[in-house]
N, C-alpha and C positions, 0 to 999 in steps of 0.2 A: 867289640864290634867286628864285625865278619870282613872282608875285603868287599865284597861283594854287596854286602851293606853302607860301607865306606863311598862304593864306586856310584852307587843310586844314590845317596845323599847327594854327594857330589854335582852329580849330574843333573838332581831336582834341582839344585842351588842355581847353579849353572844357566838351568834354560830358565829356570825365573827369572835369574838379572838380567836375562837376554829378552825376556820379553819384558817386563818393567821397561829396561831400557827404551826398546822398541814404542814402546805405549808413550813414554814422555817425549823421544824424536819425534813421534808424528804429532804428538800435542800442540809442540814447542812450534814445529814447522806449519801443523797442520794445511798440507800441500793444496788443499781443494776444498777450501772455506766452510768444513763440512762439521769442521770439531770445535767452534769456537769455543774458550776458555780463558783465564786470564793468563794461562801458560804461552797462550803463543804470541809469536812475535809480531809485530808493528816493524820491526825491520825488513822481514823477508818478504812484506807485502806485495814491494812491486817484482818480485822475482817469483811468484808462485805463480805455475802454471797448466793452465786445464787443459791442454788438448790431447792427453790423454785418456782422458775422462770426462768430456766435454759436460756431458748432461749434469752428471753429479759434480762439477764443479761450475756448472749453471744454479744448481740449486743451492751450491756454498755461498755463492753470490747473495741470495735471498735470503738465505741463513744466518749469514755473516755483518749483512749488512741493518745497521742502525734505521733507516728509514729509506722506501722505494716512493718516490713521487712521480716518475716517471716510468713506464716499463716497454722496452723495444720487444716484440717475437715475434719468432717466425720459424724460418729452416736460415740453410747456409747466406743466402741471398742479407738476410736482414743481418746475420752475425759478421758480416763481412764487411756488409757495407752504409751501417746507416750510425753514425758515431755517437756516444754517449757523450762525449767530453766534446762536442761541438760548443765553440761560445755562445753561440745565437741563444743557448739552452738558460745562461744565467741563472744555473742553479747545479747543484754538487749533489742530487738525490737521481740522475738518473743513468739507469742501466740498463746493457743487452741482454736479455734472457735469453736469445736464438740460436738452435742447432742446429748443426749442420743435419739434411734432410730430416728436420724434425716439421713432418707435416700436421696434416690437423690436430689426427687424435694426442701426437704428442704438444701441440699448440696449445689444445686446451686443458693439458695436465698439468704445463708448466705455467699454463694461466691462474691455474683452481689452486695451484704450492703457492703460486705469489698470492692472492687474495687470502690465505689463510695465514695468511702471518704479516701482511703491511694493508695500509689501505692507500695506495696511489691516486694519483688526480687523475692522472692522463695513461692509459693504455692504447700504445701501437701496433698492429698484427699487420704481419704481413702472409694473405691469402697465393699461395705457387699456383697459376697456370695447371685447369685440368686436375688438380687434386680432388678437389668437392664430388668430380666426376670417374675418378678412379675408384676400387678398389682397392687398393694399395694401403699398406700398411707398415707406416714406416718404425713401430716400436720395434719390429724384428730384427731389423741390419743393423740398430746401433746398439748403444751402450745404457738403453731405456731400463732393461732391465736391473743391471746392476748398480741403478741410479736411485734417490730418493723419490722418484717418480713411480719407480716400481712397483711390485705388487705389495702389500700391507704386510701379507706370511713374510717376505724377505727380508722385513725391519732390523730384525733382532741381526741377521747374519749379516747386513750391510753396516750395522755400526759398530759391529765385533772386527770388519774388515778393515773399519775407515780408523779403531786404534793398534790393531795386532796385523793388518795384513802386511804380504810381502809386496804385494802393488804400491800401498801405501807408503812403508818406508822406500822402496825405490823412487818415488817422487819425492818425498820426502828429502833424502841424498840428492836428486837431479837439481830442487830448488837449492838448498844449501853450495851444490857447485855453481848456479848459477850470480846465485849473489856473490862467491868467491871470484869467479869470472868478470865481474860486473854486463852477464849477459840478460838482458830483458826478453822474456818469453813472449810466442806468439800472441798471447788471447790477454789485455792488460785488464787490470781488477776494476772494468768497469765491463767487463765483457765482450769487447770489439776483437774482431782479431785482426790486428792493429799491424802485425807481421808476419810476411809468409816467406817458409825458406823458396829461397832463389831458385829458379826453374834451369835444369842440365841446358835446355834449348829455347830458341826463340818461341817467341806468341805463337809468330806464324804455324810453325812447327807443333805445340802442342794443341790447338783448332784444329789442325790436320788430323795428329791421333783421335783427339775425340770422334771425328767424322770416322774415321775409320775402325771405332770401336775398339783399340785400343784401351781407351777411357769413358767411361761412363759417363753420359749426360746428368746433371744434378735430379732431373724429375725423368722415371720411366715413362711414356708415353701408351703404350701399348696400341699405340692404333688407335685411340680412342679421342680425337680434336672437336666431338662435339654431342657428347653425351649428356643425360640426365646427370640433377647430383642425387648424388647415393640421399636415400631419406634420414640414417644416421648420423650422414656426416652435415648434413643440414643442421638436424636436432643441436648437433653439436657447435654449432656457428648460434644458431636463433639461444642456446642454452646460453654462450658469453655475452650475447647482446642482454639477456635477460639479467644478469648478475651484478652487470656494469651498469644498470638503470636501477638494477636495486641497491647497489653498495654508493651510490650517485658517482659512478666513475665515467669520466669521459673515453669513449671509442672512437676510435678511427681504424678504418679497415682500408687495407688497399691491395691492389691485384698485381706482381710483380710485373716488370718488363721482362723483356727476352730480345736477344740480337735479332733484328728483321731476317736474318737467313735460316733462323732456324726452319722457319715457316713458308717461306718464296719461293716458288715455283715461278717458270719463265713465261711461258706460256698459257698460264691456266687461269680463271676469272681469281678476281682479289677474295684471299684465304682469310676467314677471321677465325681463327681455331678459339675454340671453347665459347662460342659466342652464345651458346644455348646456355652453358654454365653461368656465363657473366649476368647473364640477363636473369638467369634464376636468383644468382646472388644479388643483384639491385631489387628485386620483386622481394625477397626477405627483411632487407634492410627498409625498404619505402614501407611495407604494411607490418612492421616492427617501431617505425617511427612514427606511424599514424593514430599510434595506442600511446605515445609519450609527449609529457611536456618537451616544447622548442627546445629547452636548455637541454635535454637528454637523447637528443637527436643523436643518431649513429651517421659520421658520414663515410661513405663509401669514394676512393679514387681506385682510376684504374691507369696505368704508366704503361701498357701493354697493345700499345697501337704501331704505326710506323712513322711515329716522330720522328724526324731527323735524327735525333739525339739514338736510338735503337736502328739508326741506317748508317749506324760509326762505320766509314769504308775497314775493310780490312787491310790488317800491314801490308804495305808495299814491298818489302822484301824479307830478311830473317832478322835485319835490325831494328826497322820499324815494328811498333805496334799500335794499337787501339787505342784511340785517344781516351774513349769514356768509359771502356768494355775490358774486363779480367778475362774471360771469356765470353761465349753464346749466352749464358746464363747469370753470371756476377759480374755486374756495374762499379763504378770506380765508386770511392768513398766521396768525389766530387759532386757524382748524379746521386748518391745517394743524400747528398749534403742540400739540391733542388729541391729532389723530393720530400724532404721534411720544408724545408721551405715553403713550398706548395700548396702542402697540408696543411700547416701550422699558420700560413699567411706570413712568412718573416720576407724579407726582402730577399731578391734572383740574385746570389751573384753572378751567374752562369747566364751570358745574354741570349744564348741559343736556347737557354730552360725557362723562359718567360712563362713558355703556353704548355711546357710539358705535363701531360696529365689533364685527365678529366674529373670532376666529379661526379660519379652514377648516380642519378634519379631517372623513375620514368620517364620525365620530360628529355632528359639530354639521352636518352641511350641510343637513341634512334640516328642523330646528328653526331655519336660516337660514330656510330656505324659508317656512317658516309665518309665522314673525315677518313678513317680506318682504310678504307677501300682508297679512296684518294692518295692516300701516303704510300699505300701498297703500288700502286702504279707509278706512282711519283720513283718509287726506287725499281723494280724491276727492268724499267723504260731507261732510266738515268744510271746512277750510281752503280746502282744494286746490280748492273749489269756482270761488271767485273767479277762481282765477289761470286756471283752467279759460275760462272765461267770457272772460275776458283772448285767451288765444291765438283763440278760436272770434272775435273781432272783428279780429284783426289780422289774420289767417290765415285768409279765406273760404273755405270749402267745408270745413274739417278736420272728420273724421266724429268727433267729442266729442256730437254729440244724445245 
């Protein structure tokens, strides 16, 4: 045998045990619930973590998981803040499916993955402010595509990834150092993302950037606070309500909240952004429920008014912060703890969240309305001054005179 023949054996040898290798690491680890087996571990469970690959390790959730009884989705808002492992829940089958800016169309892929492989009692969505009404397409900015949500041509290349890749084993290593660490990751194996690294600077401080564009607000706006909804992304809403009445899955939809300043203006009559939206979405759900037995009723809340609780003053200074509010856009895991509350009928522990949230039907959307405008005055006139005052200094020229 030639040297040169010597030297390619070798090296065939070589990279085979290096990928063999590689294939049982990630088996073993398998980092993002994507490769279940009897090879992987039950140890490493609470140390694997997806926030690197958030969506595809949303769907190792569903993959991995024995039985879904419960399912949370949404975008960031619901993966943030509305908990799986809440006790009030009295049961160990429920999980967050929500990613971060995963609006509808990815809403309803990671709803169509769960339904085909569990059948849950109860499904929770959570509807972003102005998406129905957007254009906007959030498969593009994230990690949609390289997920199991993707496109069907990419099957074969996604699961060659998820045992040979070099992404993979780098997670794969990242969990193994974590469990060596006894460090617990962001996003815990129930989907919440339960931990966030520590921010360089105060609340106040990072509200500032965002006003300043430094940081991206969670949902783009484009100008658009009170458009039609798109006819697609409708189809796409009336398509889950139709699924969930035929699989006999209970629905609940709700409209997220937002900080009262996103939307306040000083001077100008009470602002109900998307309120053409909301009112198309109760007009869906009400002649959607009019075709179903009582027991298959869809109900609709909406948390998107100017409740006290969405009129949380801002920090007082760089050590103070928000009592209920991560930012303009993500609510503390506490208001998120009402809001299933609310929904669900469990008891308030939160005595300021009594009356938070409404539930949309024709009959109430109008007496939404009023309340709506009421609270908007109520802060603009009051509270809302300050924090008024606040943006008009960080944010030169904002027309609040």
């Amino acid at each position: 045998m030639s040297a040169v023949s010597r030297y390619l054996r070798g090296l065939s040898v070589a990279l085979g045990s290096a990928l063999l290798g590689c294939i049982l690491i990630n088996l073993w680890v398998d980092p993002w619930r994507v490769t279940p087996t009897p090879l992987s571990s039950e140890t490493l469970e609470p140390y694997r973590d997806i926030s690197s690959q958030i969506r595809t390790g949303k769907c190792g959730l569903v993959r991995s998981a024995s039985s879904i009884g419960v399912a949370l989705i949404g975008s960031s808002r619901v993966a943030n803040g509305l908990d799986p492992l809440d006790p009030r829940w009295a049961r160990d089958d429920v999980y967050n499916l929500a990613c971060p800016a995963g609006f509808i169309y990815e809403t309803d892929a990671m709803f169509r993955y769960l339904v085909e492989r569990h059948q849950p009692e109860l499904v929770i969505i959570g509807i972003d402010p102005g998406d129905l009404s957007s254009d906007f397409d959030s498969r593009v900015v994230g990690d949609y595509a390289a997920s199991p949500l993707g496109p069907e041509r990419l099957a074969l290349d996604r699961q060659i990834r998820y045992l040979t890749g070099v992404s993979t084993l780098e997670a794969s290593i990242q969990t193994l150092h974590r469990k060596s660490a006894g460090q617990l990751p962001q996003y815990d194996s129930r989907g919440l993302r339960r931990r966030r690294p520590p921010l360089p600077f105060s609340q106040l401080e990072f509200l500032a950037r965002a006003l300043e564009g430094e940081k991206m607000f969670d949902f783009p706006e484009a100008g658009r606070l009170d458009g039609a909804l798109l006819p697609e992304k409708a189809e796409l809403l009336a398509g889950i309500i139709t699924t969930c009445r035929e699989r006999d899955i209970r629905l609940i939809l709700f409209i997220h909240p937002e900080h009262a300043l996103v939307h306040a203006r000083a001077d100008s009559p009470p602002l109900l952004p998307y309120s053409a939206e909301r009112r198309a979405i109760t007009e869906i759900v009400a002649g959607m429920n009019q075709d179903a037995p009582t027991d298959q009723h869809v109900d609709l809340w909406d948390f998107g008014d100017f409740h006290p609780i969405n009129c949380d003053p801002l920090p007082a200074d760089e050590q103070d912060r928000m009592k209920y509010w991560l930012d303009f856009n993500h609510f503390t895991l506490e208001i998120g703890g009402v809001m299933l509350a609310r929904m669900l009928g469990w008891p308030v522990e939160l005595e300021i969240g009594e009356d938070y949230g409404t539930r949309l039907t024709p009959d109430t959307f109008d007496s939404w309305v009023e309340r709506s405008k009421q609270g908007y005055r109520r802060y603009v006139e009051g509270p809302g001054r300050d924090d008024l005052a606040w943006r008009r200094r960080v944010v030169k020229g904002t027309d609040d005179e």
